[in-house]
C-alpha positions in Angstrom: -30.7 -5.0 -74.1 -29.8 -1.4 -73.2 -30.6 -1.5 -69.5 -27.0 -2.0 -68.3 -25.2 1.0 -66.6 -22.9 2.8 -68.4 -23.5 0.6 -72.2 -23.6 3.0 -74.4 -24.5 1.1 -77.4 -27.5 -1.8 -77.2 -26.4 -5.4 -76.6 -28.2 -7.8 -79.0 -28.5 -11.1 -78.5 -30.3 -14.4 -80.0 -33.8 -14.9 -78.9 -35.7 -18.5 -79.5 -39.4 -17.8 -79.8 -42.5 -20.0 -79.9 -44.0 -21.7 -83.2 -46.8 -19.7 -82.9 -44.7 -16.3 -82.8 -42.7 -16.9 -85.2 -45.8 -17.7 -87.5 -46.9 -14.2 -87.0 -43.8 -12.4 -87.7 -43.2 -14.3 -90.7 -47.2 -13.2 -91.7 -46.1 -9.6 -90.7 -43.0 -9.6 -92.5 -44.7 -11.3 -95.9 -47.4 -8.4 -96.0 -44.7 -5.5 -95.5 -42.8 -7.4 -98.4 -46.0 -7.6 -100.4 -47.3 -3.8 -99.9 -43.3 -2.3 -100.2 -41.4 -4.6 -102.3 -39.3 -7.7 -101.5 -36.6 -5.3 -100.3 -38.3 -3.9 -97.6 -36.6 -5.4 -94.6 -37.7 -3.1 -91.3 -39.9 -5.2 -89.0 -41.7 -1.7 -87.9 -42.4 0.5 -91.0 -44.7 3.9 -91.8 -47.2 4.1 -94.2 -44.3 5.0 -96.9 -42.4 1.9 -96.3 -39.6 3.6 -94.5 -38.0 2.5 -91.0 -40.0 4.0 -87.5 -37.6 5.6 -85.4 -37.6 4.9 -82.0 -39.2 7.8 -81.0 -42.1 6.8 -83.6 -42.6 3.5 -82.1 -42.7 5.2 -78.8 -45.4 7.6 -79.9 -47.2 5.0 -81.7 -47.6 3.0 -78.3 -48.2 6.5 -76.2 -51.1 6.3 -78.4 -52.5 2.6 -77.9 -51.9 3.0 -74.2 -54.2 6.1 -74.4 -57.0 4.3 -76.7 -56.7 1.8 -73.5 -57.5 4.2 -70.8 -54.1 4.0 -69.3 -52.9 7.2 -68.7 -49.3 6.9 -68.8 -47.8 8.8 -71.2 -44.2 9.3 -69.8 -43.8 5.2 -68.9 -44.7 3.4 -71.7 -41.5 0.9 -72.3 -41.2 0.9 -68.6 -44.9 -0.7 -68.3 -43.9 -3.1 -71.1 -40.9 -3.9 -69.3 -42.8 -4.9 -66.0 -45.7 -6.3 -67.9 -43.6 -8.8 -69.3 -41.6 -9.5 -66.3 -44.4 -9.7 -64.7 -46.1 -11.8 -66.7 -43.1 -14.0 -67.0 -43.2 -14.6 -63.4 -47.3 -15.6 -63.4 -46.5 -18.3 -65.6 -44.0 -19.5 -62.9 -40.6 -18.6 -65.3 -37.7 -18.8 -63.0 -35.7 -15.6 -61.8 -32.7 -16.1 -63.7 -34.5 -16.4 -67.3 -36.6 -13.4 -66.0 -33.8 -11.1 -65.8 -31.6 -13.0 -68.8 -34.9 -11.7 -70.7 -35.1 -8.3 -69.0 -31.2 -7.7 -69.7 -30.5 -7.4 -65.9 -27.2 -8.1 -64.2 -28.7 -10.2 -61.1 -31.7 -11.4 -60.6 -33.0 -9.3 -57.8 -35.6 -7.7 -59.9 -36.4 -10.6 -60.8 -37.1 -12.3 -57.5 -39.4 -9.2 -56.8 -41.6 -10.2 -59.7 -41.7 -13.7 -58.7 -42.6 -12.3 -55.3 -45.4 -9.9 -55.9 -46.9 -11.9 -58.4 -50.3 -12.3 -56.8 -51.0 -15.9 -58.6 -47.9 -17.2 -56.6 -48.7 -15.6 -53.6 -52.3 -17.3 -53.9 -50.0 -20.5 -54.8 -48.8 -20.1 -51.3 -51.8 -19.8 -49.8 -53.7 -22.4 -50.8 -50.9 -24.6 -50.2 -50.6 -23.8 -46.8 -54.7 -23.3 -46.5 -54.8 -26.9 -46.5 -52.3 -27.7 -43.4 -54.0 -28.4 -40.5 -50.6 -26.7 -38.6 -50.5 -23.5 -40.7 -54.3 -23.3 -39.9 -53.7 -23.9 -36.0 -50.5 -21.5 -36.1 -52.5 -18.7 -37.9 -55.7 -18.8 -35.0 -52.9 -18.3 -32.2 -50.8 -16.0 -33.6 -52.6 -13.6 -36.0 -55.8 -11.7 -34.4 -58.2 -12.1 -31.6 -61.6 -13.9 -32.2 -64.0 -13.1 -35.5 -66.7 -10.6 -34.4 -69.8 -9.4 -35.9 -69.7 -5.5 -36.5 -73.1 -4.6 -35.3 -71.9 -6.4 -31.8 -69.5 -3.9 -31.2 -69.0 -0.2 -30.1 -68.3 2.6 -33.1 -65.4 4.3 -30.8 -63.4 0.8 -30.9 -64.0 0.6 -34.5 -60.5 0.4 -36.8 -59.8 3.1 -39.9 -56.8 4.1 -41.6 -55.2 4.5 -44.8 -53.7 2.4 -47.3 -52.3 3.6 -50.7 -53.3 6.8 -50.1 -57.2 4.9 -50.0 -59.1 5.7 -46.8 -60.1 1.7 -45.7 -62.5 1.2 -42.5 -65.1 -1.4 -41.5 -62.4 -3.7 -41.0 -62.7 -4.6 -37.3 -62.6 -3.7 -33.6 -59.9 -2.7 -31.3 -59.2 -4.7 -27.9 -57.4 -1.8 -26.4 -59.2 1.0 -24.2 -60.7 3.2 -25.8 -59.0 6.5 -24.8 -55.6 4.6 -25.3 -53.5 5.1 -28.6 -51.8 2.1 -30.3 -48.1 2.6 -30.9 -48.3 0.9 -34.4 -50.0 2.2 -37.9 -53.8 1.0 -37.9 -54.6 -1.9 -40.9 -51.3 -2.0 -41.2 -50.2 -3.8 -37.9 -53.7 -5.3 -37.0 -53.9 -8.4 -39.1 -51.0 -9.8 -37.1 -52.3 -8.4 -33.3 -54.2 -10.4 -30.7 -56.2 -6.8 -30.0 -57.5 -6.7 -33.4 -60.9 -8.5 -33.5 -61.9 -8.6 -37.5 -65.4 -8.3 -38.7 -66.8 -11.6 -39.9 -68.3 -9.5 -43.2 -65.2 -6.9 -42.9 -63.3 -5.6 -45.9 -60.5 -7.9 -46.1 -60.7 -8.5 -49.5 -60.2 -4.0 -50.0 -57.2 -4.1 -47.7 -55.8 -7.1 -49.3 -56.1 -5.5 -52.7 -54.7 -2.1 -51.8 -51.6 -4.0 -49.9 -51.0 -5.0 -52.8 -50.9 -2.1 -55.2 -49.0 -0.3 -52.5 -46.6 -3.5 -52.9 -45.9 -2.8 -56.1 -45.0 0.6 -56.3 -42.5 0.2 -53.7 -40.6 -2.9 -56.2 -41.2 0.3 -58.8 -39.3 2.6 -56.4 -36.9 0.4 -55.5 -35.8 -1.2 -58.7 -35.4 2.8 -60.1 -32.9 3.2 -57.1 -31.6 -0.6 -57.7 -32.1 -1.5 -53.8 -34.0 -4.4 -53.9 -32.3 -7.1 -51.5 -32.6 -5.1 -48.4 -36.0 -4.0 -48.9 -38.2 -4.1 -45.7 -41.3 -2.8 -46.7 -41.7 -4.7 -49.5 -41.0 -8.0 -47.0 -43.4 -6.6 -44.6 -46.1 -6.2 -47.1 -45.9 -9.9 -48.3 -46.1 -10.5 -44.6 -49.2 -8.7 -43.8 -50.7 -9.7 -47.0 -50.4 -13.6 -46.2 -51.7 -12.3 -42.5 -55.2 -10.6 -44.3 -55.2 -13.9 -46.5 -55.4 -16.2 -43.2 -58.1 -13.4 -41.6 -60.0 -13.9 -44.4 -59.9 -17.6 -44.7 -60.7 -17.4 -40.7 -63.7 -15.3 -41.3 -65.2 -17.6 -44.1 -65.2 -20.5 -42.2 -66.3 -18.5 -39.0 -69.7 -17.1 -41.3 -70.1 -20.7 -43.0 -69.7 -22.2 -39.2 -72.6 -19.7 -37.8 -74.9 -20.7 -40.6 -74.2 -24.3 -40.0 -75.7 -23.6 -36.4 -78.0 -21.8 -37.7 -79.5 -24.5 -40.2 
């Protein structure tokens, strides 16, 4: 528990842990005991028996992140940190045991992870998938009608970039075509009535990259510790929900045409 500011020595602090877990650590411990004597005691140990340092274990998992293709090397117990916060909040763990966990003195942290975690966020939306209202409220307000892209002109055709990932074939622009639109492209058009999505567009791409670029801002933020007035992160949810709903629109717009179809 040495993420505090200004603790100079680790806080240490009871920890309950499953049946299962403890099983484990009790079959670790046994066969350290068994190869180094009964006296052995470390839970981490080289092949001599003796205690890992911290910068051992640290090396040690520089390694296995390495033999797992992520390339890393200067943020290991950072990743392990967010991996289990992270994975704390995907189970549906509430803020305040995710940052008693994590050692943090609030939990805004941990209502980022609970946040960004893309199984709640899919929660969400298949919640409000189902309302009739949130359905009727998302046509109006989101994005002009679902088009098909070889019905439209290439010079009203929408690019940009997102997470530093060039992302087109996404839809058409209302506007004329020699006028510039005050907001960033992808970014703005999900919730514009001049945007005019491609039934087979990639939604899904921009959706995905909206939220890796999510992410990294609750990384950047939570390394500055400004997390409760964070606007980009709040706009990103936003538009994410927005490409969720254009999605949705565009299924049922594609089923809909092969229903005439038939």
């Amino acid at each position: 528990m040495a993420k505090k500011v200004g603790q100079r020595r680790p806080e240490r602090r009871p920890r309950k842990v499953t049946t299962r877990l403890g099983d484990k650590i009790s079959q670790h411990i046994s066969e350290i005991q068994r190869r180094f004597g009964s006296n052995c005691e470390p839970l981490f140990v080289n092949f001599n028996g003796t205690r890992l340092s911290v910068t051992e274990i640290i090396t040690g998992l520089k390694h296995e992140l390495s033999e797992a293709g992520i390339d890393k090397p200067n943020q290991v117990t950072r990743l392990l940190r967010h991996h289990l916060g992270q994975g704390l909040a995907d189970q549906g763990t509430p803020a305040d045991m995710i940052a008693e966990l994590l050692g943090h003195n609030t939990t805004v942290a941990a209502r980022a992870y609970v946040t960004a975690t893309p199984n709640i966020a899919r929660i969400k939306e298949k919640a409000l998938g189902k309302s009739p209202a949130y359905q009727r409220i998302m046509r109006s307000l989101l994005t002009g009608e679902v088009v098909k892209r070889r019905d439209t002109a290439a010079e009203r055709a929408i690019r940009g970039v997102i997470d530093t990932q060039f992302i087109g074939d996404i839809g058409a622009c209302a506007l004329p075509v020699h006028s510039h639109c005050p907001y960033n492209p992808v970014y703005a058009c999900y919730t514009c009535k001049k945007f005019h999505p491609f039934a087979d567009g990639r939604h899904e791409q921009v959706k995905e990259a909206l939220q890796r670029e999510a992410q990294r801002f609750i990384d950047m933020a939570q390394q500055a510790g400004d997390l409760v007035h964070n606007r980009p992160l709040a706009q990103h949810q936003t538009t994410i929900l927005a490409v969720s709903a254009t999605i949705e629109r565009c299924r049922q717009h594609t089923e809909g045409a092969a229903d005439d179809a038939i």
